[in-house]
Each structure stands twice: as structure tokens, then as C-alpha cells.
C-alpha positions as CSV (number, residue, x, y, z in Angstrom):
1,X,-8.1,23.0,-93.5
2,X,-4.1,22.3,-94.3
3,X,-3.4,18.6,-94.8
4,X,-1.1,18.8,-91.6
5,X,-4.6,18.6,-89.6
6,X,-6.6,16.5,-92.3
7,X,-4.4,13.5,-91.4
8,X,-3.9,13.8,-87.8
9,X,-8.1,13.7,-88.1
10,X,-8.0,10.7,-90.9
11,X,-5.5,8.9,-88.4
12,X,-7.8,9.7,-85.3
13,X,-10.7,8.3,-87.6
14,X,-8.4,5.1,-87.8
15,X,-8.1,4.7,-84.1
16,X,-11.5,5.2,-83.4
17,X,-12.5,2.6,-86.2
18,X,-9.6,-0.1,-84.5
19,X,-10.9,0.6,-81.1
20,X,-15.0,-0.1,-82.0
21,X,-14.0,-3.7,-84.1
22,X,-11.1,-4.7,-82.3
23,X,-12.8,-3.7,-79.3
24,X,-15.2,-6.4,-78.9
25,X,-12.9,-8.9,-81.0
26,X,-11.0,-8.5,-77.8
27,X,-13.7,-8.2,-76.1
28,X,-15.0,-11.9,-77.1
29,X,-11.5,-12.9,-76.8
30,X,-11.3,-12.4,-73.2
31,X,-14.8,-13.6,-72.5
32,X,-14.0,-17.1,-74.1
33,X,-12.4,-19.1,-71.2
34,X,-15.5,-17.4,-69.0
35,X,-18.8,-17.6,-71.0
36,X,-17.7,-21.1,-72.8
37,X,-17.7,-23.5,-70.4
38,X,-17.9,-26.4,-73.1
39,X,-16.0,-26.6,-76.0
40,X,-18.5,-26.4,-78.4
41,X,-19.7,-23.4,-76.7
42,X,-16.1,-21.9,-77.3
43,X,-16.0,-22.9,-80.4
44,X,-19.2,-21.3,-81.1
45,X,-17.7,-17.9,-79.6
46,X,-14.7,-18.2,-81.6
47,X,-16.8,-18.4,-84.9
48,X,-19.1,-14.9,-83.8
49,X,-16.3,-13.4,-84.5
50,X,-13.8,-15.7,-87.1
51,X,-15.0,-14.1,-90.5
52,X,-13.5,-10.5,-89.0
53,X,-10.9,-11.2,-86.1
54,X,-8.2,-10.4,-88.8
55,X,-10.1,-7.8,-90.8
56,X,-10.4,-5.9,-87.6
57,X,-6.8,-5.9,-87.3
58,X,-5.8,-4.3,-90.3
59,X,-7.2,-1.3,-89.0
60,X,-3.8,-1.3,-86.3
61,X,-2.0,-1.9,-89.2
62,X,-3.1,1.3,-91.7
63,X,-3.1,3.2,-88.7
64,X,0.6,2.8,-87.7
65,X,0.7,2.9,-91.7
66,X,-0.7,6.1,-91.9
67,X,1.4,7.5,-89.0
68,X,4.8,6.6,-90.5
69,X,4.2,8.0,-93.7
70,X,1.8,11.5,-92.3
71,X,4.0,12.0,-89.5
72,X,7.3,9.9,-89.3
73,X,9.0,11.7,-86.5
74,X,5.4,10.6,-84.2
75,X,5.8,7.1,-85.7
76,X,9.9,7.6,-84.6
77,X,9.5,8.9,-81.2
78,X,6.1,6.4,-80.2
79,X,7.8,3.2,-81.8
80,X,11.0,3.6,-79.6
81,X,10.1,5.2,-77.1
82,X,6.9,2.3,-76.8
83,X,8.8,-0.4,-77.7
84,X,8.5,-2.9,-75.3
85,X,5.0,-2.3,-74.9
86,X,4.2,-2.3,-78.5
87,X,6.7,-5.9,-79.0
88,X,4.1,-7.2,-76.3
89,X,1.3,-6.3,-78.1
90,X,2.6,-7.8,-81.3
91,X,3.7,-11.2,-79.1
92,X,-0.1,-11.3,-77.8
93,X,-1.8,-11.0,-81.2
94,X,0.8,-13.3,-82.8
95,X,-0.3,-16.2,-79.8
96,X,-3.6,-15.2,-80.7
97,X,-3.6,-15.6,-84.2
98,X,-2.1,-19.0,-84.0
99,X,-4.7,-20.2,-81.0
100,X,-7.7,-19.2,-83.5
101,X,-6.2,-21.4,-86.1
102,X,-4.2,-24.0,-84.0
103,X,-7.1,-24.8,-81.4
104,X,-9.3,-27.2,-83.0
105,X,-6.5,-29.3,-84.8
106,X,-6.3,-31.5,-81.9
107,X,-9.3,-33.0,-79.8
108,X,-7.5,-33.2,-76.8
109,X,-8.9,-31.3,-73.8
110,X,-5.7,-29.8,-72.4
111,X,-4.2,-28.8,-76.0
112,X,-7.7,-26.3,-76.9
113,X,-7.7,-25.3,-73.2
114,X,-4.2,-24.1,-73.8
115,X,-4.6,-22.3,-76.7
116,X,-8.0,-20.9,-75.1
117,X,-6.1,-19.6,-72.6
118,X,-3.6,-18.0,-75.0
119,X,-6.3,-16.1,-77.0
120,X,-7.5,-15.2,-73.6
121,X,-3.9,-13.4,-73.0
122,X,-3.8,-12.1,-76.3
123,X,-7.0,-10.4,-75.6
124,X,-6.5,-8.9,-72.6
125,X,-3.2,-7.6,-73.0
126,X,-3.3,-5.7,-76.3
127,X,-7.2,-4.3,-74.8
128,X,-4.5,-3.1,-71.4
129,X,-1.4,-1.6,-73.1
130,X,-3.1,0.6,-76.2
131,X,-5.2,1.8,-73.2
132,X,-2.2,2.7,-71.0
133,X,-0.2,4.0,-74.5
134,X,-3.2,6.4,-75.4
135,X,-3.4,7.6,-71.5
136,X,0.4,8.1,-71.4
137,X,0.4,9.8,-75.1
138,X,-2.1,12.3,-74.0
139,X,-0.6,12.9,-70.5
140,X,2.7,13.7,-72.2
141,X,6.3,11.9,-71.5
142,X,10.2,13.1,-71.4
143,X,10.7,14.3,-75.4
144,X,14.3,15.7,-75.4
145,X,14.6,18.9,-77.6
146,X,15.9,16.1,-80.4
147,X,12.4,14.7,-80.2
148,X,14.1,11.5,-78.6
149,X,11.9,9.7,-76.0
150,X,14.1,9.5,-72.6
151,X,12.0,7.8,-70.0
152,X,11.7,3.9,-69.5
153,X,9.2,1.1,-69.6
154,X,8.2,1.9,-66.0
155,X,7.7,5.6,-66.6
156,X,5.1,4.5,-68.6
157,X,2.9,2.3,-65.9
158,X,2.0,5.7,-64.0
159,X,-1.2,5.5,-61.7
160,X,-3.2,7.5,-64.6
161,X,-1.8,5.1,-67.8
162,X,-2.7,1.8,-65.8
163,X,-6.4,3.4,-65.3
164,X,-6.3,3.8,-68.7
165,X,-5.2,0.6,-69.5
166,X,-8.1,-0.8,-66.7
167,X,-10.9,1.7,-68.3
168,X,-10.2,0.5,-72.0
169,X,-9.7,-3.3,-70.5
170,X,-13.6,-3.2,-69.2
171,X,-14.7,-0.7,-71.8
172,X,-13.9,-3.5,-74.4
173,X,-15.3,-6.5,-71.9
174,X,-18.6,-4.7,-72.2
175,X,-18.5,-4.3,-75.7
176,X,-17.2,-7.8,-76.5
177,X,-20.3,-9.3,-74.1
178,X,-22.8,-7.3,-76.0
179,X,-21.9,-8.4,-79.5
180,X,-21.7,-11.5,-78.3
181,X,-25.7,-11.4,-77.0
182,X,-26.7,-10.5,-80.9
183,X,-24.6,-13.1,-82.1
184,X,-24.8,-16.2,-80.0
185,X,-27.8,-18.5,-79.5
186,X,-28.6,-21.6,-77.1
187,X,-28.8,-19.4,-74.4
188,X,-25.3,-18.6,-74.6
189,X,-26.8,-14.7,-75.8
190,X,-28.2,-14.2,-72.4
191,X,-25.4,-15.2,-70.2
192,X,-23.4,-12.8,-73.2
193,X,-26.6,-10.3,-71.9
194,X,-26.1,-11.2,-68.2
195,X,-22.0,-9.8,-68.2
196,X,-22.9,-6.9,-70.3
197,X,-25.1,-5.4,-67.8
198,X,-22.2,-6.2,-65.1
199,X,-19.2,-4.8,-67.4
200,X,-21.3,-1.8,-67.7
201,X,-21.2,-0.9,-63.8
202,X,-17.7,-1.4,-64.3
203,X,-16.8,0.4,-67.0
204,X,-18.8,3.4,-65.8
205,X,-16.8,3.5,-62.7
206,X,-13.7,3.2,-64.1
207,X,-15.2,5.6,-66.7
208,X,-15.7,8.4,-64.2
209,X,-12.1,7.7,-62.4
210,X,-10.4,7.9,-65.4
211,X,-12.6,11.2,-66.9
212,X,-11.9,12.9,-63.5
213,X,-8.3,12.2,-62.9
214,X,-7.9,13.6,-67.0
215,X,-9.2,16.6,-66.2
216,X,-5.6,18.0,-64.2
217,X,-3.4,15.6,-66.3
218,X,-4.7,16.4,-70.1
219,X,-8.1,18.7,-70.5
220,X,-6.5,21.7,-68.5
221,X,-3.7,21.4,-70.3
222,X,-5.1,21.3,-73.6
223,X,-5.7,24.1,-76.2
224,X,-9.3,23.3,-77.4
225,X,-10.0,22.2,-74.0
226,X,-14.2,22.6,-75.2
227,X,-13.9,20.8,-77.9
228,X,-12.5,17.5,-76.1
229,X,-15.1,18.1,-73.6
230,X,-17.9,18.2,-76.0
231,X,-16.8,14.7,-77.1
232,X,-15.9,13.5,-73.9
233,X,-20.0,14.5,-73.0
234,X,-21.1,12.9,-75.9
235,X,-19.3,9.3,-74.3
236,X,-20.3,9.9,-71.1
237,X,-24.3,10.3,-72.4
238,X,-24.0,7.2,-74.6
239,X,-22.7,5.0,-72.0
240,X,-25.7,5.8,-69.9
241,X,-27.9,5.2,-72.8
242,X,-25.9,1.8,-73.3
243,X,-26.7,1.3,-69.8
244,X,-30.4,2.0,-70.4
245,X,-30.9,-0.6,-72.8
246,X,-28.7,-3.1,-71.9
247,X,-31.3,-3.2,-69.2
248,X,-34.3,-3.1,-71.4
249,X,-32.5,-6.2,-73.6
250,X,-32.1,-4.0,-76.8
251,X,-28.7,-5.2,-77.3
252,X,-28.5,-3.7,-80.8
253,X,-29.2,-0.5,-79.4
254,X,-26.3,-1.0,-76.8
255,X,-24.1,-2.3,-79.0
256,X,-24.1,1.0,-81.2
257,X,-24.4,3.1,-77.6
258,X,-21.1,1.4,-76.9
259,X,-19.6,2.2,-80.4
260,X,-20.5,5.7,-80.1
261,X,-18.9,5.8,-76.2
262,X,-15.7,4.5,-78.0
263,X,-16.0,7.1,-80.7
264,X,-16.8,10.3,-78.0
265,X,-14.2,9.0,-75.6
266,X,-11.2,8.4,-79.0
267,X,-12.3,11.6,-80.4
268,X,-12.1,13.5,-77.0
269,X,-8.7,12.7,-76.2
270,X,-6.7,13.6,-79.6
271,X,-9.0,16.6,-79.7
272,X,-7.0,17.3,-76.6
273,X,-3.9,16.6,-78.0
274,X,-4.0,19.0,-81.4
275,X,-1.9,20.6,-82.4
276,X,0.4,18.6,-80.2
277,X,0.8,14.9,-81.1
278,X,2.7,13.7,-78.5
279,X,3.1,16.3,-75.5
280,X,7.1,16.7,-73.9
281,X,6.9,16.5,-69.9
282,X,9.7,17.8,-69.4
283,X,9.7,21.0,-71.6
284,X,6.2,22.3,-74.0
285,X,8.8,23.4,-76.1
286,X,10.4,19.8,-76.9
287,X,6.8,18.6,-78.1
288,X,6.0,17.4,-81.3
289,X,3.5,18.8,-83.1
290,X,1.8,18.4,-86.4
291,X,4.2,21.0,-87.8
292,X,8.0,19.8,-86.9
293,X,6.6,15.7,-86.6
294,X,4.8,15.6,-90.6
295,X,5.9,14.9,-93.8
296,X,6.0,16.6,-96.8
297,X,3.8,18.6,-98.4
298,X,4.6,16.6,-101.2
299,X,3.7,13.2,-99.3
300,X,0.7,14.2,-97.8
301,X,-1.0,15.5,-101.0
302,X,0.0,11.9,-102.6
303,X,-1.4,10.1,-99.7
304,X,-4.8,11.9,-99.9
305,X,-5.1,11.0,-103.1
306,X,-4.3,7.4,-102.4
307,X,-6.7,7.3,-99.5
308,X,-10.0,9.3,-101.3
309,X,-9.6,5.9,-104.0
310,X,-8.6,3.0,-101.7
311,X,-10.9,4.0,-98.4
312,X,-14.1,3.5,-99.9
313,X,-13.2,0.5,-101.4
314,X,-12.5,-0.9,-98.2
315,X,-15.2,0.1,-96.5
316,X,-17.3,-1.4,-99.1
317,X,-15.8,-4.8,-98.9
318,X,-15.5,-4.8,-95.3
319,X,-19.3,-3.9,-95.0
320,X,-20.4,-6.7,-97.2
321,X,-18.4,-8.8,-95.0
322,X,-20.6,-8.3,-92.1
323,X,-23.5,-8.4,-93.6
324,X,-22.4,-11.8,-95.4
325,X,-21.8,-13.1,-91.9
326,X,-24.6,-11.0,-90.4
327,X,-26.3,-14.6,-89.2
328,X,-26.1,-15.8,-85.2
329,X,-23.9,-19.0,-84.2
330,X,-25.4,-21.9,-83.1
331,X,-23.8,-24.9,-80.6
332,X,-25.1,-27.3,-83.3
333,X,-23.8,-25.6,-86.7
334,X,-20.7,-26.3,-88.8
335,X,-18.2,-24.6,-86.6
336,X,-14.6,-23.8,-88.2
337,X,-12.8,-22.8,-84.8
């Protein structure tokens, strides 16, 4: 294996590890005006996930890392060509950040509600536009033959990017609602239990819509077609299993059934992409690839070597994180947020 391929599969790695923690981070986030109706139950969802909200996110941040310095001419090509989107993904975190530390400086009603409603928005909106980026990324857009995105903002809400954006919006919902039913207590767990097992019939609809209208728009198109279909299986089987025992109240099961869906459904799309990274619409030829869009030889050797010491150590800490704060909230504990 060349080191062309080894990073586009350590920076697929990257997404699929953003997508499962950020994905029920925004999960809760947009849960929290819905499942908390007083504030100490908000407060109490704010805390499930407060040691990790901004660990999660660092994930986004060594991705995009990762894809300047692997393949700058990607990095080039998504940053402008995504730029609005991407700015409004930034605005939304940056509201969201500030609500999580902002919201329980003041004990007036209106001030946390507004700031609720904030981390609400900077929830959903992040969880909508990576899914309608990765839809429209693997669906291809106009590349010029100078590798120069030409199409708009509205080129990008296509009917197949916005079911993207809608599938990963729910995906996340579901995911969010189940980490909230192993981590909340004072029966806010099985209300948490309750919207997991109606997310689910969601997201498996929108699931199947989105899998079906992929099939003309990316698989066929693809070069290892099979291998994006094996891992597009592999979601499909672990969201019925999710299903399964989000009915049987085995939430940890589900949870990890829901990480693995993420995983199969990540995986399955950039299998569909290599060698290309981002498709051209209007020409094959004008695509970039892993060839004419990567670094140096040079650079790539110095970033393996960089990533083989520093990756574990993350890991590491970021385990003993969750383990540190493996304990359930409680209504009636010391709550931070």
C-alpha cells in the first residue's frame, strides 16, 4: 500500500471517528430544548455530554488538518468551493460553544432559553450541512480542468445532498437519544429510550431513500463498486440490530449498533470515492484524485511518522476521558452547565 492511499484511509478513519462522537454530541444538542423541559433537566443533558463536547470536536479539526497537509489541492478545491457552507458550520459551533459556557451565568428564564435555543441551531445545522457536503462530495460537482470548483451555493442543495443532509440529521437524533438513555437518570433515560425507538423508524426510512437514490448517483459510478456495498450492508444490518434492541431496552448494545451503522455507512461512501477524492460533473477527466490532489512523498512519509507517535497518545487520553466520566447525570448532582 503507497502512502497516497494510507492517508486517504487514515483521513476516512478521521471522519468516521467525528461522525460517531460528534454524532450524538449533536445529537443531545438538538434533543435539549425537546427532552428538557425544566432547566435542571437541561442542565442535566448539557453535563452527559460537557467533559467531551470539545474533545469530540477536535476530531473536525485533525481531519481538515490532515486533509490540508495529505492532499492540499482536496483541502483547496472543498474549502472554496464549500465555503459558505463550511463558514455556517463554523458560525453554528461558535454559538454553540458560547451557549454551553454562557447559559448558566444568568438565572433568568429567557437568557438560558435563548442560549438553549442556540445550541439547538448549532446542533442541527452542522448534523445537516456535513451530511449534504459528504452527499454532494461523493455525487461529484463542476471541477474545471484547473481543479477550480465552478458551481454555487445552490448547486450544492440538490434533491440527493439535502437527503443526505436529512439522513445524517435523524441518523445523529437517534444516536444522540440513545446515549442519552445510558447516561441520564430521573426518568429522563426513558423518555431519552422513548425518541430512540422513534428516531430509529426515521432514520431507517430516510436510510433506505438515501441508499436507493445512491445507487445511480455514486455506487454505479464507482470503481470498487463491491467494496462500498459490502460496507454499505454492513450499516444497513447494524441499524436493524440497533432497531432490535433499542426495542429490547439494551441501550448499550444500540448505542454501539449505531456506531457501527455510522462506521458501515462513512466507510461505504469514500470506498466509493477511491481513487477519486472529489469526482468532476462536468468532465471524469477534471477529477481529483489521490495522485494529482496529494502532497509530497516527502510530506506524507513525515506525517506518518508524526501520526504512528501522536495517535495513540490521543486515543489513550481521550479513552480515560470517558471512562473518568463514565458515571450517569442526575437532576440533583452538582451540575456545571
Amino acid at each position: 500500500m503507497d502512502l497516497k492511499t494510507l492517508w486517504f484511509i487514515l483521513i476516512t478513519v478521521l471522519f468516521i471517528g467525528f461522525f460517531f462522537l460528534e454524532g450524538f454530541d449533536y445529537g443531545v444538542g438538538m434533543l435539549l430544548p425537546f427532552l428538557g423541559k425544566r432547566d435542571e433537566e437541561r442542565r442535566a443533558i448539557l453535563n452527559a455530554i460537557g467533559p467531551f463536547w470539545d474533545g469530540n470536536e477536535v476530531w473536525m479539526i485533525t481531519a481538515g488538518g490532515a486533509l490540508f497537509a495529505s492532499f492540499p489541492q482536496w483541502y483547496a478545491t472543498l474549502f472554496s468551493g464549500f465555503y459558505i457552507p463550511l463558514v455556517l458550520i463554523l458560525l453554528a459551533l461558535i454559538f454553540r460553544g458560547v451557549g454551553f459556557e454562557f447559559r448558566s451565568q444568568e438565572e433568568g428564564e429567557g437568557w438560558r432559553n435563548a442560549w438553549d435555543w442556540l445550541i439547538w441551531l448549532g446542533s442541527l445545522l452542522p448534523a445537516l450541512l456535513w451530511g449534504v457536503a459528504i452527499a454532494n462530495i461523493v455525487r461529484g460537482v463542476p471541477i474545471d480542468e484547473n481543479m477550480h470548483y465552478v458551481g454555487g451555493f445552490f448547486n450544492l442543495l440538490n434533491p440527493y445532498a439535502l437527503i443526505g443532509g436529512i439522513t445524517f440529521v435523524v441518523l445523529f437524533l437517534m444516536h444522540g437519544a440513545t446515549y442519552l438513555a445510558l447516561k441520564l437518570t430521573n426518568g429522563l433515560e426513558k423518555q431519552a429510550e422513548r425518541i430512540a425507538n422513534r428516531t430509529w423508524v426515521a432514520t431507517l426510512v430516510m436510510a433506505v431513500i438515501f441508499i436507493l437514490y445512491s445507487f445511480p448517483e455514486v455506487f454505479a459510478k464507482s470503481q470498487y463498486e463491491g467494496l462500498a456495498l459490502v460496507f454499505i450492508a454492513i450499516a444497513v444490518v447494524a441499524l436493524l440490530v440497533d432497531g432490535y434492541f433499542l426495542k429490547k431496552g439494551e441501550m448499550l448494545k444500540a448505542f454501539w449498533a449505531g456506531g457501527v451503522t455510522i462506521l458501515g455507512v462513512t466507510a461505504g461512501f469514500f470506498a466509493s470515492l477511491y481513487p477519486n477524492v472529489m469526482p468532476s460533473s462536468l468532465n471524469p477527466q477534471y477529477s481529483l484524485t489521490i495522485n494529482n490532489a496529494s502532497a509530497s512523498h516527502t510530506t506524507l512519509t513525515v506525517m506518518t511518522i508524526v501520526a504512528l507517535v501522536l495517535v495513540p497518545i490521543v486515543l489513550v487520553y481521550q479513552g480515560w476521558t470517558y471512562y473518568t466520566f463514565r458515571q450517569r447525570i442526575s437532576t440533583k448532582d452538582e451540575l456545571t452547565y
